[in-house]
GUDO-614939 format. One record per residue (C-alpha): x, y, z. Coordinates in steps of 0.05 Angstrom, whole numbers, plus 5000, padded with zeros to 4 digits. Example, Ala and Ser with C-alpha at 12.3 -4.5 7.8 and 13.67 -1.06 7.14 Angstrom:
<pts>
<pt u="5246" v="4910" w="5156"/>
<pt u="5273" v="4979" w="5143"/>
</pts>
This chain:
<pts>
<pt u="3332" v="8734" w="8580"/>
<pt u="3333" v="8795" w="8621"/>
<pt u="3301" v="8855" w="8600"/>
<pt u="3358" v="8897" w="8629"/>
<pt u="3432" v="8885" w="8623"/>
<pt u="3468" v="8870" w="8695"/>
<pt u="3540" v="8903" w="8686"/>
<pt u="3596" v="8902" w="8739"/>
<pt u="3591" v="8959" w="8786"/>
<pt u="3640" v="8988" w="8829"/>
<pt u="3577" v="8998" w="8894"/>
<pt u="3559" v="8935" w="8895"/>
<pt u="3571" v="8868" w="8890"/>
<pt u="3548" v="8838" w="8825"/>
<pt u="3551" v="8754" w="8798"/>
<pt u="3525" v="8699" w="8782"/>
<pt u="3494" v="8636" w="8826"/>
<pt u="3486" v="8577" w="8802"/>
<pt u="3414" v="8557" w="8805"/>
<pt u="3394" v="8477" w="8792"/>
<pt u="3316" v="8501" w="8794"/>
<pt u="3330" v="8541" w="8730"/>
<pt u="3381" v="8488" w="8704"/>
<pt u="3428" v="8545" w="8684"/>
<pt u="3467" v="8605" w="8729"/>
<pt u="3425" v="8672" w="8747"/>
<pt u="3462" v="8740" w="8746"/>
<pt u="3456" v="8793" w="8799"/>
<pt u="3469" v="8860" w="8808"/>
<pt u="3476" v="8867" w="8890"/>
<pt u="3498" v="8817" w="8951"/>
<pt u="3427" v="8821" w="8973"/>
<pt u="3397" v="8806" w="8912"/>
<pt u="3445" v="8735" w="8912"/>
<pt u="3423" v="8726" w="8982"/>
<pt u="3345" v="8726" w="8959"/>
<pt u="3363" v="8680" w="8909"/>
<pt u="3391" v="8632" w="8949"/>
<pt u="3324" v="8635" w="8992"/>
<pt u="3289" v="8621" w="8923"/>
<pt u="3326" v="8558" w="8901"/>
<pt u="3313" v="8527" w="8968"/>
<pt u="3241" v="8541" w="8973"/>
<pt u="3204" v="8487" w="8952"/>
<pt u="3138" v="8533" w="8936"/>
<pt u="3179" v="8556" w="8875"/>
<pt u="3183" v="8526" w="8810"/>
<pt u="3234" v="8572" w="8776"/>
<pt u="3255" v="8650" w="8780"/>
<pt u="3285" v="8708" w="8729"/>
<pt u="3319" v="8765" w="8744"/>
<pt u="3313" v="8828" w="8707"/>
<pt u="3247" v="8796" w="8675"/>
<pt u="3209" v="8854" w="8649"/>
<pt u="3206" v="8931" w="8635"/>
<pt u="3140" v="8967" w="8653"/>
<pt u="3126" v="9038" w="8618"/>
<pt u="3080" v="9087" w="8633"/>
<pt u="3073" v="9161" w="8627"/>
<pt u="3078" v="9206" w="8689"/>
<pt u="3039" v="9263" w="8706"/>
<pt u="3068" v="9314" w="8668"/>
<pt u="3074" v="9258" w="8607"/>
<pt u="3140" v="9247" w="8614"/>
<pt u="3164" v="9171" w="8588"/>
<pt u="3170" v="9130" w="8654"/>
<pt u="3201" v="9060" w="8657"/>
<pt u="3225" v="9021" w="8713"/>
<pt u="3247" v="8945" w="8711"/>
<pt u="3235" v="8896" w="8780"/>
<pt u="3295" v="8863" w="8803"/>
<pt u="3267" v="8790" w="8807"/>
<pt u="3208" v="8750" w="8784"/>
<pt u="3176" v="8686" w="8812"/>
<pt u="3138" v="8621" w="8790"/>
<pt u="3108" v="8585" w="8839"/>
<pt u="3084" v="8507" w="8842"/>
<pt u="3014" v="8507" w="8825"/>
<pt u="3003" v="8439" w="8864"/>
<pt u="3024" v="8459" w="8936"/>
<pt u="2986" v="8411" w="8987"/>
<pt u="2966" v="8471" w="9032"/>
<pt u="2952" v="8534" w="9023"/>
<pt u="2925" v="8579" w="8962"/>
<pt u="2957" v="8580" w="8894"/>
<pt u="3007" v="8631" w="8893"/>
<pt u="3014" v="8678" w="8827"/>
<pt u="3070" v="8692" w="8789"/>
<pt u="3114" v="8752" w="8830"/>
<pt u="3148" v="8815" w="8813"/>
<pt u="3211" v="8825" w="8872"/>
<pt u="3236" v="8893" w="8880"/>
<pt u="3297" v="8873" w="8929"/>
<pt u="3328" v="8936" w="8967"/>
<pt u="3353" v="8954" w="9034"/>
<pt u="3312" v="8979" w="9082"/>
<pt u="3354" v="9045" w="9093"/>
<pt u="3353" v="9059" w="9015"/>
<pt u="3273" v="9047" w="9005"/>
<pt u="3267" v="9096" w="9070"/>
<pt u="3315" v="9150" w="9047"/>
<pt u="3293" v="9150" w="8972"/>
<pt u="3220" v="9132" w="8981"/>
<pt u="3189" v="9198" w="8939"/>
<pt u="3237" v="9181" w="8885"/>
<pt u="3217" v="9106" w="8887"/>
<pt u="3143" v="9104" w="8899"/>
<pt u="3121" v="9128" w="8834"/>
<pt u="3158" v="9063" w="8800"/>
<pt u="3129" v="9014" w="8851"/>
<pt u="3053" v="9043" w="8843"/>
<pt u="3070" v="9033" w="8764"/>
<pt u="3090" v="8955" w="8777"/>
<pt u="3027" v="8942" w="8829"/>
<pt u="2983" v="8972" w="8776"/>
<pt u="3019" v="8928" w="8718"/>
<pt u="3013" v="8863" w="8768"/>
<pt u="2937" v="8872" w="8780"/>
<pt u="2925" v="8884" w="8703"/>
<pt u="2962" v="8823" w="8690"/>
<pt u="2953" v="8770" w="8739"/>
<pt u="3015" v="8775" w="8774"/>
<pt u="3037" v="8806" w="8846"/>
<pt u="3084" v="8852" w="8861"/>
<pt u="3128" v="8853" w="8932"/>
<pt u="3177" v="8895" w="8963"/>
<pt u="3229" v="8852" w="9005"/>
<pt u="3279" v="8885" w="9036"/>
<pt u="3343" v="8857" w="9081"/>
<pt u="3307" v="8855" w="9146"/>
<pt u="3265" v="8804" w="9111"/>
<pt u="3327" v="8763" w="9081"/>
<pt u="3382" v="8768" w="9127"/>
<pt u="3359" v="8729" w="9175"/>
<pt u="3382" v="8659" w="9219"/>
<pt u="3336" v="8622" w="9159"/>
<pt u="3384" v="8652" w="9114"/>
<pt u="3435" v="8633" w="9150"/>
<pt u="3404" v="8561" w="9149"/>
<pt u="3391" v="8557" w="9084"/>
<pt u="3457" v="8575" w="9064"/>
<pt u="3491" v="8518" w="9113"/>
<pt u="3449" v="8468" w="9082"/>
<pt u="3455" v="8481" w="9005"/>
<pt u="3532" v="8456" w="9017"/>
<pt u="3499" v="8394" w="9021"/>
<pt u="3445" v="8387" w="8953"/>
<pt u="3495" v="8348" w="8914"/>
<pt u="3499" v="8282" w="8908"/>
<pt u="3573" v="8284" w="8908"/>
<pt u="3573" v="8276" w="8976"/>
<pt u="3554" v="8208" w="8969"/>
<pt u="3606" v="8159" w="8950"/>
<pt u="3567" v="8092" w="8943"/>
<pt u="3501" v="8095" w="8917"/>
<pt u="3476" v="8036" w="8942"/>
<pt u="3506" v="8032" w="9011"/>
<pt u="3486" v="8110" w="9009"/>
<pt u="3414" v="8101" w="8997"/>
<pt u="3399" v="8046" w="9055"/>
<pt u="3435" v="8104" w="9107"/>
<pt u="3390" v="8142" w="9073"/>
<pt u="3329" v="8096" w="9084"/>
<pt u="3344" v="8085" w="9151"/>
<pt u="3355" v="8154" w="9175"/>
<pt u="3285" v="8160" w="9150"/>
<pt u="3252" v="8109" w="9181"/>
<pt u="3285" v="8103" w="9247"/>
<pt u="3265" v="8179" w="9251"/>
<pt u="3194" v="8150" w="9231"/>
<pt u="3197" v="8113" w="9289"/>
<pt u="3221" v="8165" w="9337"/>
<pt u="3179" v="8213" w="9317"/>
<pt u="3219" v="8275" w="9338"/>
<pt u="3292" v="8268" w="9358"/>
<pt u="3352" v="8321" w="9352"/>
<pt u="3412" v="8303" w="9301"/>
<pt u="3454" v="8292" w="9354"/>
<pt u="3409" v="8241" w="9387"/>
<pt u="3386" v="8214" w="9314"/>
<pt u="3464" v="8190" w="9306"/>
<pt u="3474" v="8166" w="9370"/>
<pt u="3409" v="8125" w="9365"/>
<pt u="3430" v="8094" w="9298"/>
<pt u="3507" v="8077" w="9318"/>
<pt u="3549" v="8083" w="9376"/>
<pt u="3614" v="8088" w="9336"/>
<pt u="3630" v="8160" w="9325"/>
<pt u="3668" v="8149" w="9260"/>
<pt u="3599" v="8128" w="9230"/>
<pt u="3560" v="8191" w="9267"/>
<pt u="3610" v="8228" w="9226"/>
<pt u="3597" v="8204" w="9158"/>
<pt u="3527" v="8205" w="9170"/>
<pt u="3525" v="8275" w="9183"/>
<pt u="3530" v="8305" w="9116"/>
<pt u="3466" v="8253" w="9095"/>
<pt u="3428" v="8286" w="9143"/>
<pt u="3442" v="8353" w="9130"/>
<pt u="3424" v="8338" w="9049"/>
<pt u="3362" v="8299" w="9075"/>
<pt u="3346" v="8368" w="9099"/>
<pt u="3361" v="8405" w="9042"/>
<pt u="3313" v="8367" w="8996"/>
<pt u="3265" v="8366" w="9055"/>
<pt u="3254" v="8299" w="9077"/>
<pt u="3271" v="8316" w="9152"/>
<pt u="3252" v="8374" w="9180"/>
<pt u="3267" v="8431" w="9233"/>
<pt u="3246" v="8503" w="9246"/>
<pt u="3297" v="8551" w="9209"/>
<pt u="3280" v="8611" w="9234"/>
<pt u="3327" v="8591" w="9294"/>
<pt u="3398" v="8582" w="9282"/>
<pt u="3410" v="8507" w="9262"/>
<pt u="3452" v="8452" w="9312"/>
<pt u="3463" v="8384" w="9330"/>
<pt u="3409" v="8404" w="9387"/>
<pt u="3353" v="8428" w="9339"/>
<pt u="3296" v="8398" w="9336"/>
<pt u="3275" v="8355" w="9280"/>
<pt u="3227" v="8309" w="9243"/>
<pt u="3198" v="8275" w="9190"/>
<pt u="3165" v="8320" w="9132"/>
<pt u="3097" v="8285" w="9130"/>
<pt u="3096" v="8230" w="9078"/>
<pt u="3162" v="8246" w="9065"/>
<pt u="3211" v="8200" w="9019"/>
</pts>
């Protein structure tokens, strides 16, 4: 549960997303803050996310009661097949423009949450919309239209396009998704209804592409390695 109540606000735009990682809908309180979390359901580093998780307290110079509560925090895989084991991460998520206008008023509460992070075991990051409002956003949004199954209407016939997407990209080794289609089928009205199965095999990750460059039929693409 969150440490800190989200209520609706008349500055910003507060809701809720759903969020499959989490199994339930997460609340937040700004646009950016849903954008970020959009980013966090697709990444496949993390296991599961909060918002609102905890309230650090400490006592300021002058011993005045301080407390200050991080917007988002983040569980990582601890089997990733590259790369170090990521701890468990405190998000503060503002705008760039805000963290540079208020920055006296704000430091004091983001030494307080380093300081609580290294004490216990956890990180804590600053990310601000420069960071997440990006063509990988952009991306990412595109291709969560596409993480349910609903798009697929029979399972079995479903599951060999599926399978042979896969391999005949196997055997290609790098194609685009325009020339994957026309590759596969020269009838256009099956191009079409493979489309949306290649788009969700790239939401879960089996085939992939760079996303920091806005996503087309002329993008690049391949298999993940040992992908399924």
């Amino acid at each position: 549960m969150p440490k800190r109540i989200i209520k609706p606000s008349y500055y910003s735009v507060t809701g809720r997303a759903p969020s499959p990682k989490n199994r339930s809908s997460r609340q937040s309180e700004s646009q950016l803050e849903q954008d970020f979390l959009v980013l966090l359901e697709f990444d496949r580093q993390v296991a599961r996310y909060g918002v609102q998780p905890i309230t650090i307290r400490w006592s300021s110079a002058s011993g005045r009661a301080e407390q200050y509560t991080p917007d988002v925090v983040v569980v990582y895989h601890t089997q990733i097949s590259s790369g170090p084991i990521l701890p468990p991460t405190l998000f503060e998520v503002k705008p760039r423009q805000i963290l540079q206008r208020d920055w006296a008023l704000l430091r004091p509460k983001y030494s307080a949450a380093t300081a609580w992070s290294r004490e216990h075991g956890f990180r804590f990051k600053l990310i601000t919309d420069v960071q997440i409002r990006t063509p990988y956003l952009n991306n990412v949004r595109f291709l969560s239209r596409y993480r349910e199954r609903a798009i697929m209407r029979n399972e079995e016939l479903d599951t060999q396009r599926h399978i042979f997407l896969r391999e005949t990209l196997r055997k290609l080794d790098q194609s685009t998704p325009n020339a994957l289609l026309r590759f596969v089928t020269d009838k256009q009205n099956l191009q079409l209804e493979l489309i949306p199965m290649l788009w969700q095999m790239m939401y879960i990750g089996t085939i992939c592409a760079d996303l920091s460059k806005p996503l087309s039929m002329s993008t690049p693409i391949w298999l993940r390695k040992g992908g399924e």
